[in-house]
Backbone as CSV, one residue per row, in Angstrom:
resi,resn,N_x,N_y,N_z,CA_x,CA_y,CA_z,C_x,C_y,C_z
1,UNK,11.928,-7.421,8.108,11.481,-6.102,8.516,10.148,-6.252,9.244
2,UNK,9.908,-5.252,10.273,8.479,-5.437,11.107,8.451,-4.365,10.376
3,UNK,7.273,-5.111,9.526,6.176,-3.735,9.255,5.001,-2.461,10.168
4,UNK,4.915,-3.242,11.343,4.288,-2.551,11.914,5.008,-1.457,12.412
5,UNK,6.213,-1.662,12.918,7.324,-0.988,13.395,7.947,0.265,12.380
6,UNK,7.852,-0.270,11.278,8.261,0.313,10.601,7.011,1.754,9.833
7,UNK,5.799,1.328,9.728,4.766,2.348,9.521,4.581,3.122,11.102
8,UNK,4.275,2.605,11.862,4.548,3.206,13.351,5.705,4.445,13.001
9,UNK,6.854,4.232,12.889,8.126,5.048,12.905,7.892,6.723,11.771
10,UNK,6.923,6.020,10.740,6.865,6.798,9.853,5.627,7.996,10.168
11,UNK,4.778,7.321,10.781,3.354,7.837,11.316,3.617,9.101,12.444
12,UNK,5.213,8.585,13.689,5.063,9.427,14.243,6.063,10.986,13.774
13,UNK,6.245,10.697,12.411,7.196,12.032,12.028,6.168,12.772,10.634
14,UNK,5.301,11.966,10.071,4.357,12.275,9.328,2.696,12.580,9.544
15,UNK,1.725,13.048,8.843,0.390,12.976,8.555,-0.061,12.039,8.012
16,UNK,-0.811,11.223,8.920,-1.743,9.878,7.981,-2.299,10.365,7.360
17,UNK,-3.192,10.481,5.809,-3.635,10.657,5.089,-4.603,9.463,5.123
18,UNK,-3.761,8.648,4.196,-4.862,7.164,4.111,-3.643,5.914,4.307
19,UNK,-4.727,4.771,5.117,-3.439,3.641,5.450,-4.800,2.238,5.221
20,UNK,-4.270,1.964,4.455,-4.802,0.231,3.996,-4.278,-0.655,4.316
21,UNK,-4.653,-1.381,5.185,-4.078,-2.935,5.836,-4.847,-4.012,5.758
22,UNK,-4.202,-4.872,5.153,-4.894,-5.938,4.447,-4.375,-7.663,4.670
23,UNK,-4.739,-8.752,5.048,-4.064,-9.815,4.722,-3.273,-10.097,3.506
24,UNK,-2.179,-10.489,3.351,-1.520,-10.988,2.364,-2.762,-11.586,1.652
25,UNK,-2.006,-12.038,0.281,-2.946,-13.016,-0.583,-2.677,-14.189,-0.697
26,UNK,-3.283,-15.179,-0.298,-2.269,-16.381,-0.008,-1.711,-16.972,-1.802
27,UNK,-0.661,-17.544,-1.477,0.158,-18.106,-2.567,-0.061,-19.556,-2.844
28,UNK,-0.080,-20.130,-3.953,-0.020,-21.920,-4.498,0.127,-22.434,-3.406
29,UNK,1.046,-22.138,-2.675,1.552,-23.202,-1.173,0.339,-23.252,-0.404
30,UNK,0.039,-21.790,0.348,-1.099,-21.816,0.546,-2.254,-22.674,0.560
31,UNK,-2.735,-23.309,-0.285,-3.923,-24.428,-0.601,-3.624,-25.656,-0.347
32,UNK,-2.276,-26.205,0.479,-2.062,-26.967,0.440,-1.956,-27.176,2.205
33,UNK,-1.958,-28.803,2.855,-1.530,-28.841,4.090,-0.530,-28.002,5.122
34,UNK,0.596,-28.108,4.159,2.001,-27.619,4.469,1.432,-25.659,4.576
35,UNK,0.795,-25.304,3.216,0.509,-24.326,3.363,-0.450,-23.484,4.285
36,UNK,-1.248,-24.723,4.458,-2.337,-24.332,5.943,-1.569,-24.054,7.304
37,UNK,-0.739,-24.669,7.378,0.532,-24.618,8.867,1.239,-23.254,8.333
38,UNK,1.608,-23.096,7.082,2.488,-21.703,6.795,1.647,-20.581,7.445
39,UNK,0.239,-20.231,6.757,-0.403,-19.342,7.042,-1.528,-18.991,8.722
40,UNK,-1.046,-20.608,9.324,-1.698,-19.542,10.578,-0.010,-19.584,11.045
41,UNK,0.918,-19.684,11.206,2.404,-19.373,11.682,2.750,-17.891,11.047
42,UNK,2.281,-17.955,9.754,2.663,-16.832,9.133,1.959,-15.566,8.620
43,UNK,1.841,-14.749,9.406,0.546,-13.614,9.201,0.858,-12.399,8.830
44,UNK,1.356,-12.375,7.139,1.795,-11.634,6.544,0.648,-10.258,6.394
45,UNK,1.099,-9.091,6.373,0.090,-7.922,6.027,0.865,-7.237,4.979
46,UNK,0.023,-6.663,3.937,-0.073,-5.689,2.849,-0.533,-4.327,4.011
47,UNK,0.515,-3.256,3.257,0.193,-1.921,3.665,0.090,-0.885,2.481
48,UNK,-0.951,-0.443,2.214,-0.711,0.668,1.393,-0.574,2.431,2.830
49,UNK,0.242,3.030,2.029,0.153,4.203,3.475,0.395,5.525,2.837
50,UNK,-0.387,6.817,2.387,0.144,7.680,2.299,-0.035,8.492,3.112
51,UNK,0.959,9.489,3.286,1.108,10.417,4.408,0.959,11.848,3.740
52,UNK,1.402,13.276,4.446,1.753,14.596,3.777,2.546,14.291,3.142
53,UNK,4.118,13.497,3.113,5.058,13.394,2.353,5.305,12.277,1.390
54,UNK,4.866,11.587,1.749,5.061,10.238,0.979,4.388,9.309,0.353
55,UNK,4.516,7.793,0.014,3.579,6.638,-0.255,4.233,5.878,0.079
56,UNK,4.134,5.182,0.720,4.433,3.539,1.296,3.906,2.499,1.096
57,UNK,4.610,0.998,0.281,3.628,0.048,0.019,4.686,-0.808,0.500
58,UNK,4.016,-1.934,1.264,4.354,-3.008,1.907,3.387,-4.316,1.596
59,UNK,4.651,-5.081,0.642,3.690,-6.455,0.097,3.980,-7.602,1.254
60,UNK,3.489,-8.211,2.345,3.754,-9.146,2.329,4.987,-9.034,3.140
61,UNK,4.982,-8.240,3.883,6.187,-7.158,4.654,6.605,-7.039,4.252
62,UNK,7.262,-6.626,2.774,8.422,-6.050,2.022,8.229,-5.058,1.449
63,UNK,9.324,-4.290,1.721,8.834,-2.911,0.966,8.800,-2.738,-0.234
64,UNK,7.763,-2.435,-0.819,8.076,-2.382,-2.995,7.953,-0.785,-2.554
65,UNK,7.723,-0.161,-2.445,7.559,1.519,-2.358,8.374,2.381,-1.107
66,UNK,8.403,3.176,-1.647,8.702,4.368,0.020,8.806,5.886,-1.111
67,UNK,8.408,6.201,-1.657,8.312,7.723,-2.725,7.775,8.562,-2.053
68,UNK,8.760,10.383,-2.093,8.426,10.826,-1.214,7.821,11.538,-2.886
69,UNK,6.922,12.515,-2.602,6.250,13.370,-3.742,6.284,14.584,-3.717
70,UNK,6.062,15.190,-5.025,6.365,16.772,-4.874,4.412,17.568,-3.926
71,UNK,3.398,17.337,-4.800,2.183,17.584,-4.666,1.564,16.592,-4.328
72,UNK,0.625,16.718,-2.913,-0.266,16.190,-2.737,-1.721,16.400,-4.150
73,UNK,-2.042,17.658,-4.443,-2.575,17.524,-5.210,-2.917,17.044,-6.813
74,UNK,-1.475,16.482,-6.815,-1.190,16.299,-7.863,-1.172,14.814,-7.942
75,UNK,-1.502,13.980,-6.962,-1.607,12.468,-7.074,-2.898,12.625,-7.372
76,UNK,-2.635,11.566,-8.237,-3.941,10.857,-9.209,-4.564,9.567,-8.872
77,UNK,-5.830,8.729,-8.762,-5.759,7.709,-8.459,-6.939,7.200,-9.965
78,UNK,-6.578,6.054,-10.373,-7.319,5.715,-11.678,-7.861,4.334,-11.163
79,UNK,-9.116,4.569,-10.969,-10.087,3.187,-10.801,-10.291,2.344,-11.629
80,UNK,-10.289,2.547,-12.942,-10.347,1.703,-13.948,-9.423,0.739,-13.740
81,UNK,-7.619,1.071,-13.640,-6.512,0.077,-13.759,-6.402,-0.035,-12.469
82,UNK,-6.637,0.559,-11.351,-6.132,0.331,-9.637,-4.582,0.877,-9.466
83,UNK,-4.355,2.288,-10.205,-3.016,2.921,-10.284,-3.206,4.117,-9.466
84,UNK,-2.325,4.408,-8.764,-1.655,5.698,-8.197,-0.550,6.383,-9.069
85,UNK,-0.913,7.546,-9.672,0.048,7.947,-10.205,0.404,9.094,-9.736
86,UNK,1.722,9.826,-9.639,2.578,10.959,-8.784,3.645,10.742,-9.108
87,UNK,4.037,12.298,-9.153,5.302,12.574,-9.561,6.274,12.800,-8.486
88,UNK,7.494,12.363,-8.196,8.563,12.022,-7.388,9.330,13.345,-6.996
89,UNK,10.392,13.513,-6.214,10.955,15.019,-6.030,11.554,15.502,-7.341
90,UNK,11.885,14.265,-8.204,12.610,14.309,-8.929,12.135,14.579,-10.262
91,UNK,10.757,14.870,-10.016,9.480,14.976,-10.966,9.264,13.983,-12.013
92,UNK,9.595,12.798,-11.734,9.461,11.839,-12.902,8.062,11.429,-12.202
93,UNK,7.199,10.814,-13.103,5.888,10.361,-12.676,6.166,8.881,-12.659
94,UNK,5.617,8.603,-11.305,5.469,7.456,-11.463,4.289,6.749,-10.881
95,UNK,3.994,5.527,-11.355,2.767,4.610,-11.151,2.980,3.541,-10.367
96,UNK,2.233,3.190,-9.569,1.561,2.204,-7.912,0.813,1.290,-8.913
97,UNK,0.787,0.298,-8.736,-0.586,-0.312,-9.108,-0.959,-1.143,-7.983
98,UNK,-1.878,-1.372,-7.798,-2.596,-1.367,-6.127,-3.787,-3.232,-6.480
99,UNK,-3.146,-3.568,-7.934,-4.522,-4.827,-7.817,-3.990,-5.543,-6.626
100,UNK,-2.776,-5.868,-6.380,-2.322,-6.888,-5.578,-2.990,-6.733,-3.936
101,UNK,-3.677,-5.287,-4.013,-4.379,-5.162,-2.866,-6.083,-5.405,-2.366
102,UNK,-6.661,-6.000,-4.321,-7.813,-6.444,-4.305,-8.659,-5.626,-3.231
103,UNK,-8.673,-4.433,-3.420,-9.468,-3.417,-3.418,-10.997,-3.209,-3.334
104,UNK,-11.653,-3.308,-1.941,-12.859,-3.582,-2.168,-13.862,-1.942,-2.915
105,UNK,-15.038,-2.101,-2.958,-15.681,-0.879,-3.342,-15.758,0.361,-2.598
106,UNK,-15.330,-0.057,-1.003,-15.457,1.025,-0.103,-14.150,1.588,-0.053
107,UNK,-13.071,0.749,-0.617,-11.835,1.441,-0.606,-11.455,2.043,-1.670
108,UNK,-11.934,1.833,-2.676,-11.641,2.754,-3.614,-12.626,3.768,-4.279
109,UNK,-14.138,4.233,-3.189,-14.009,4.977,-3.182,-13.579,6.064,-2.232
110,UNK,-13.416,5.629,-1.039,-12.471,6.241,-0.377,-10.998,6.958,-0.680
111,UNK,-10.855,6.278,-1.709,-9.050,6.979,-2.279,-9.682,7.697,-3.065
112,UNK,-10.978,7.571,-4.146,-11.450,8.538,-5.325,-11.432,9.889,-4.146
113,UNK,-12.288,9.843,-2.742,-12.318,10.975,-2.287,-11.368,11.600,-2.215
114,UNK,-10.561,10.944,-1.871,-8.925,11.423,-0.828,-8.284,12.055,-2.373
115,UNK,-8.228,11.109,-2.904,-7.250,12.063,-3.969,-8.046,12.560,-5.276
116,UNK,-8.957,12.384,-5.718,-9.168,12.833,-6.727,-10.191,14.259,-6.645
């Protein structure tokens, strides 16, 4: 999947809200020769993306998320654990956890603004 392509697609039928783009985190391989050739060949991005309708998370170009939500106001973001929590159309609540996005201080308080 092109991730870029794919948040692009979503961006032009939605409201950006907030969009986090981040380098992957490199993996065990990573630290190694073989893994030094992986990572400039391979230039994986993390997306966190919410819009008016939705949340989108992209690890590593893969999608772990796409939840569309009932309330914007009703997403929660908890700094302590690095969770997004919101309830689904389907009103079940559910939880993001966002460490894998190693979250600097300016970004989370930027989401405290946005959502809390």
């Amino acid at each position: 999947m092109d991730s870029v392509k794919y948040i692009n697609s979503i961006l032009k039928k939605e409201q950006n809200i907030f969009l986090l783009k981040k380098s992957s985190e490199p993996g065990i391989l990573d630290n190694t020769l073989v893994g030094l050739a992986y990572l400039i060949l391979n230039r994986n991005k993390d997306y966190l993306l919410i819009t008016n309708k939705r949340i989108v998370c992209l690890v590593k170009n893969r999608l772990i998320t796409n939840e569309e939500y009932n309330s914007f106001s009703k997403i929660q973001f908890n700094s302590s654990s690095d969770k997004i929590i919101f309830e689904n159309l389907e009103n079940k609540k559910q939880n993001l956890g966002l460490r894998k996005f190693r979250l600097s201080y300016e970004e989370i308080q930027k989401l405290k603004q946005i959502l809390n």
